[in-house]
C-alpha positions as CSV (number, residue, x, y, z in Angstrom):
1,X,-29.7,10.5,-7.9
2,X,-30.2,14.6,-8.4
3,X,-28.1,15.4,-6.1
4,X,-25.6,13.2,-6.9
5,X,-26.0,15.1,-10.6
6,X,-26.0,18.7,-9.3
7,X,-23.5,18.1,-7.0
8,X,-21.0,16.4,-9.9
9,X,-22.2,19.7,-11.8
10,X,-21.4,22.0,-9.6
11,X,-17.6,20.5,-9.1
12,X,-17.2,20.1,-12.8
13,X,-18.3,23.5,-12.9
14,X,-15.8,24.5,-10.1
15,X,-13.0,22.8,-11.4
16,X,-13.6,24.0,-15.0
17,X,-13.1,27.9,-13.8
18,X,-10.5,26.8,-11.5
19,X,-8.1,25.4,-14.0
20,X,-9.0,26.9,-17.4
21,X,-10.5,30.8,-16.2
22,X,-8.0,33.2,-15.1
23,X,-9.8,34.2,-12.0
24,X,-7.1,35.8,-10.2
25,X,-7.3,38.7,-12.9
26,X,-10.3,40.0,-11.6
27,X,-9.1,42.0,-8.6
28,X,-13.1,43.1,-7.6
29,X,-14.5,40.5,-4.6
30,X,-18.2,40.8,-6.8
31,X,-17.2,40.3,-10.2
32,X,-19.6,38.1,-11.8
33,X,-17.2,35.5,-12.3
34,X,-15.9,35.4,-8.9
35,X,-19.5,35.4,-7.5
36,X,-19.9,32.1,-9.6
37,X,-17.2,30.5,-8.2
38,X,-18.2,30.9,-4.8
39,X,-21.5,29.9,-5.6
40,X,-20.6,26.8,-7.5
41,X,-18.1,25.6,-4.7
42,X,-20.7,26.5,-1.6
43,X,-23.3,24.4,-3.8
44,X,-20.9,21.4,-4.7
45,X,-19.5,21.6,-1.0
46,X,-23.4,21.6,0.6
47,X,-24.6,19.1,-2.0
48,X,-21.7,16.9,-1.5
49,X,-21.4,17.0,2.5
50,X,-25.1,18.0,3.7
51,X,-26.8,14.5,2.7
52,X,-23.6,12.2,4.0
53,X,-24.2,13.9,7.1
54,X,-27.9,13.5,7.4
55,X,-27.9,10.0,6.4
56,X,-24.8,9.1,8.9
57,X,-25.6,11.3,11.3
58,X,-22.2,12.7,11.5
59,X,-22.1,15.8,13.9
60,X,-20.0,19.0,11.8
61,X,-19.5,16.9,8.6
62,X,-20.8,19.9,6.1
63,X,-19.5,22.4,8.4
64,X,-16.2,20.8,8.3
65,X,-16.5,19.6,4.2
66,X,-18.2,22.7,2.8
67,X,-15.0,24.7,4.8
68,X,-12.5,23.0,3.9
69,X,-12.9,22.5,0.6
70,X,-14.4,26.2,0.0
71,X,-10.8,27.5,1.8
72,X,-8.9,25.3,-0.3
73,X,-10.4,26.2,-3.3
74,X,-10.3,29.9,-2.8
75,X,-6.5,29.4,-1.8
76,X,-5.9,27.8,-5.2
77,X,-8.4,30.0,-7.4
78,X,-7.8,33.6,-5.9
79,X,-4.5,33.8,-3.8
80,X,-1.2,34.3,-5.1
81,X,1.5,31.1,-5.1
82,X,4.6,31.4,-3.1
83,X,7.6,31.7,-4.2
84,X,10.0,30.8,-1.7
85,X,10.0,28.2,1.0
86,X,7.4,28.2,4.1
87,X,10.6,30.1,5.7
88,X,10.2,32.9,3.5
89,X,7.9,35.4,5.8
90,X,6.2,36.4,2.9
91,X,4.8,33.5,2.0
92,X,3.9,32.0,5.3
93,X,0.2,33.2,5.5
94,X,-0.3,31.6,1.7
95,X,1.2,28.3,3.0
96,X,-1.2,28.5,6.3
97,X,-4.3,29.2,4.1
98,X,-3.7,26.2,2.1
99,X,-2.5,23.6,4.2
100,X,-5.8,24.4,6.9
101,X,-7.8,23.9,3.6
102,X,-6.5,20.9,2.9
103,X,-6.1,19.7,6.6
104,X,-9.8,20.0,7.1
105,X,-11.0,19.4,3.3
106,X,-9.3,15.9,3.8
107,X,-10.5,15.3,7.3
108,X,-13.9,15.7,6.0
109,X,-13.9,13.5,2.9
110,X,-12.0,10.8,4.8
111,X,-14.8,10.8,8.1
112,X,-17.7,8.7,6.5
113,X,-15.2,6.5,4.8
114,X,-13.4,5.5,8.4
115,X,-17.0,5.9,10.1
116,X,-17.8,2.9,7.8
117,X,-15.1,0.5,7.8
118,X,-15.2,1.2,11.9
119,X,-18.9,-0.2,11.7
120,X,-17.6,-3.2,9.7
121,X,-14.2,-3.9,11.2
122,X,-15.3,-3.4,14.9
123,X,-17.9,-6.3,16.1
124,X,-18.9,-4.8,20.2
125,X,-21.7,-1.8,19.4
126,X,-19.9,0.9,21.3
127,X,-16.8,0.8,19.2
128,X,-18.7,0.5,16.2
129,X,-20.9,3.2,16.8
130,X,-17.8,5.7,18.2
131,X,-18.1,9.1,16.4
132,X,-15.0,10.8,18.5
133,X,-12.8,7.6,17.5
134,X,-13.4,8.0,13.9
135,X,-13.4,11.6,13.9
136,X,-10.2,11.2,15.4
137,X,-8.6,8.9,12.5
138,X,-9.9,11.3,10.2
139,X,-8.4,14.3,11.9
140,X,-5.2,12.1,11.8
141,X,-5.4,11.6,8.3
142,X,-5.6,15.4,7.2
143,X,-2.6,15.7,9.4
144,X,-0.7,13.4,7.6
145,X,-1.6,15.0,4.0
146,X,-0.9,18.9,5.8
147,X,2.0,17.8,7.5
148,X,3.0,16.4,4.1
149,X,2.7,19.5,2.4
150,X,4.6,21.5,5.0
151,X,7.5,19.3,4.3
152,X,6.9,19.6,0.9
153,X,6.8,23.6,1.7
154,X,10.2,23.3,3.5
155,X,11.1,21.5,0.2
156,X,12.5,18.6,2.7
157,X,9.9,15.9,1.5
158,X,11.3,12.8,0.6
159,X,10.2,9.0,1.2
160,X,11.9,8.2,4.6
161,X,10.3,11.3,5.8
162,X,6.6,10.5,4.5
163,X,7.0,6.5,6.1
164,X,8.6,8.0,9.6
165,X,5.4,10.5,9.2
166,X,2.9,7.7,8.8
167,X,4.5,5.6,11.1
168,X,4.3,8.4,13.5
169,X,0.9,8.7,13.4
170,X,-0.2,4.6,12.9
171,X,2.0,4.5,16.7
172,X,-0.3,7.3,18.2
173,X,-3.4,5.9,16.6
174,X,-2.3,2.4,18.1
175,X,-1.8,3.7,21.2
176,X,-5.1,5.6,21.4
177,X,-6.5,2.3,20.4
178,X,-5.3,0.6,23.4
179,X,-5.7,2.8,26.1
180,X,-9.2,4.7,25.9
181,X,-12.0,3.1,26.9
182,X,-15.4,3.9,25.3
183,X,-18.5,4.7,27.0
184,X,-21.7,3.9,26.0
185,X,-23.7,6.8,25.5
């Protein structure tokens, strides 16, 4: 139950100097406000991630999680939007900061959620207990929500795009499904 509070404090905290200080102003990496920031999202990020992964015993899960979301945050709170599509050159390293951040920030808050409904859905032991095959889903998942903001980048997003996306990636999935063969380890 603490860490459930200083975790929720330490993203309200975030999120408060995200959206309502003007950190980008500050142009010195070690201004006190800055150095808050990083603090208060590497907290939030550890306390949120560092427990999941103990008690699931999920390999990389606060690596993954305390990266992600400490990339994407950054992106948002210290780097300059773009102004032009993902074609524009200038913009291209903004676009590839954020969509990694958000690739990998999804992936890990989607891992113990698939990790969980694989134990229930899936009744032989091996499958249930398959970290690669839920780390996989999850990896899928950020896919879809980066690939969704490169189209979004290329300002090409629509709805038939985003349902031939996810159908894309439910196929593969399927097909992973059907052809590899766990081993019990």
């Amino acid at each position: 139950m603490g860490l459930a509070l200083a975790a929720s404090l330490c993203w309200t905290g975030a999120l408060m100097l995200l959206f309502l200080a003007d950190l980008r102003s500050e142009l010195n990496l070690f201004a006190p406000q800055r150095l808050f920031f990083y603090v208060l999202v590497l907290a939030a990020g550890l306390l949120t991630f560092m427990p999941v992964q103990k008690r699931m015993q999920l390999p990389h899960l606060a690596l993954e999680g305390v990266g992600g979301t400490a990339l994407l945050l950054y992106t948002l709170a210290f780097v300059p939007p773009p102004t032009g599509s993902l074609l524009s050159l200038p913009d291209v390293p903004v676009y590839v900061l954020f969509v990694t951040g958000l690739f990998w920030s999804t992936s890990a808050l989607i891992l113990p959620i698939i990790y969980t409904i694989g134990q229930r859905l899936f009744h032989e032991r091996v499958r249930r207990m398959d970290f690669r095959r839920a780390s996989r889903q999850a990896h899928e998942v950020g896919v879809l929500v980066a690939a969704t903001a490169v189209l979004a980048g290329l300002r090409v997003l629509t709805w038939v795009s985003l349902l031939l996306l996810t159908l894309i990636i439910i196929t593969a999935e399927i097909l992973f499904l059907s052809q590899v063969e766990v081993q019990d380890t």
